[in-house]
C-alpha positions as CSV (number, residue, x, y, z in Angstrom):
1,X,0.0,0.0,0.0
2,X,1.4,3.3,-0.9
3,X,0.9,6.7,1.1
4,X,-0.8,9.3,-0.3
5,X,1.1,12.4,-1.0
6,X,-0.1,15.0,1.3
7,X,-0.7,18.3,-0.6
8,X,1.5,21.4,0.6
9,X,-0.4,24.1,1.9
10,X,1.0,27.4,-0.1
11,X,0.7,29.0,3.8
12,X,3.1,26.6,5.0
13,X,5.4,27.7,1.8
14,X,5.0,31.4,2.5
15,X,5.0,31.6,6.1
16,X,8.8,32.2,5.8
17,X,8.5,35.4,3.2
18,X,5.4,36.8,5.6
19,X,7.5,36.3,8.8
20,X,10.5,38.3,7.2
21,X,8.6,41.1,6.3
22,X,7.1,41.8,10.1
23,X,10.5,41.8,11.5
24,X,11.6,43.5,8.7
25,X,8.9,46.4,9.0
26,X,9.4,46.4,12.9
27,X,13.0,47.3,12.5
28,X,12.1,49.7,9.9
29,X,9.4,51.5,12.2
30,X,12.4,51.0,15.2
31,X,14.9,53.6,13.6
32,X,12.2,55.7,12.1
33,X,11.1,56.4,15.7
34,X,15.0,56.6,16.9
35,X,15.4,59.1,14.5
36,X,12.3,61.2,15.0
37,X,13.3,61.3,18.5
38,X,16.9,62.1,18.0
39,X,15.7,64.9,16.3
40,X,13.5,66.4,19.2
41,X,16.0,66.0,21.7
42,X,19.6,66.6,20.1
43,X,20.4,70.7,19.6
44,X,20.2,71.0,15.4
45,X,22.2,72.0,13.1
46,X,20.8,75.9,13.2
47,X,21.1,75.5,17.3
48,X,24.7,75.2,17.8
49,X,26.2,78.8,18.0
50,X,29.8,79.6,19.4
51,X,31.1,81.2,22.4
52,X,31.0,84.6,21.2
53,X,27.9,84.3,19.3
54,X,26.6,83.5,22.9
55,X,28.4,86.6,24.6
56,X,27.0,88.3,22.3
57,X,23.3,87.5,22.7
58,X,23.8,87.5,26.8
59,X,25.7,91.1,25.8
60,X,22.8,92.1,24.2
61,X,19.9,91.3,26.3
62,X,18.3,89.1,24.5
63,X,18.9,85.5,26.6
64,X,16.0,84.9,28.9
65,X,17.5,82.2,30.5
66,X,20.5,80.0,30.8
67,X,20.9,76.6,31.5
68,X,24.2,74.7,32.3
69,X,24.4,70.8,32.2
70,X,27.8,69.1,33.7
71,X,30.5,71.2,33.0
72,X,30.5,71.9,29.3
73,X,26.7,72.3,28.1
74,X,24.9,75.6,27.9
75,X,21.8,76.3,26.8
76,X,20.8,79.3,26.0
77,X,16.7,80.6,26.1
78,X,15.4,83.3,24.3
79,X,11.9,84.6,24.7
80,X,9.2,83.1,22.3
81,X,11.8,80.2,20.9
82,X,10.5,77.1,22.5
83,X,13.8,75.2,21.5
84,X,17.3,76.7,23.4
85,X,20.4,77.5,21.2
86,X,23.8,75.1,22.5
87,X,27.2,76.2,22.6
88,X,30.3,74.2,24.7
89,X,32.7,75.5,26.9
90,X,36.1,74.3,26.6
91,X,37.4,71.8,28.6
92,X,38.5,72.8,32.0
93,X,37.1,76.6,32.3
94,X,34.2,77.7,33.8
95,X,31.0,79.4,32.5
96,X,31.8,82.7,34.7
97,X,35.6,82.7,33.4
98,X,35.1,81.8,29.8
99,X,32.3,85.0,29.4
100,X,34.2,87.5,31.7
101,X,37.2,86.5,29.0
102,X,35.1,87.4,26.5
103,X,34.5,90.9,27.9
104,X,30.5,89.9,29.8
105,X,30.6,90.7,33.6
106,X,28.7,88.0,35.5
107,X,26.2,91.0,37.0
108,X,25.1,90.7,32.9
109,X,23.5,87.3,33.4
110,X,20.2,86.0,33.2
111,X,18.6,83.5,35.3
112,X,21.4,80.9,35.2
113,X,20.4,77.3,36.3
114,X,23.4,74.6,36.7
115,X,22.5,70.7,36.5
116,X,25.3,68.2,37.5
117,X,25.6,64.9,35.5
């Protein structure tokens, strides 16, 4: 007596391909989202000023507020922007040194909040 072939189910054949492209879309919709959130959280391209380009806005009045984070971060808040501009100290020198070198007494300062790491 002889089996009877048993007929292949083209699910069976396909489950492979359909598996694939889940994990293959779920990565996809992984970086998308790692990316969109990069970009609300990371200072852009048109954020990032200098030192001097800072001085210069805390020279002229314009800085609502500053924020410093560790040693090197400041942020910088000016009225009606609700994303702050970033500049970076250099390594080593303080906030209150590196402006007063750059000709802004510290009585010239806004609101300045510091945050540790």
């Amino acid at each position: 007596m002889q089996r009877a072939e048993q007929i292949a189910s083209p699910w069976k054949s396909r489950i492979f391909v359909i598996v694939f492209v889940i994990i293959l879309a779920l990565i996809v919709t992984a970086f998308v989202w790692i990316v969109q959130s990069a970009k609300t959280t990371l200072p852009q391209t048109d954020e990032v000023i200098t030192l001097q380009e800072a001085a210069s806005r805390i020279d002229s009045g314009t800085v609502e507020r500053i924020l410093l984070q560790g040693e090197r971060d400041v942020f910088l808040y000016l009225p009606g922007q609700p994303r702050p501009l970033y500049t970076r100290l250099e390594l080593g020198k303080s906030f209150t040194t590196t402006l007063e070198a750059l000709g802004i007494p510290a009585e010239r300062f806004p609101p300045l909040t510091v945050e540790s790491d």
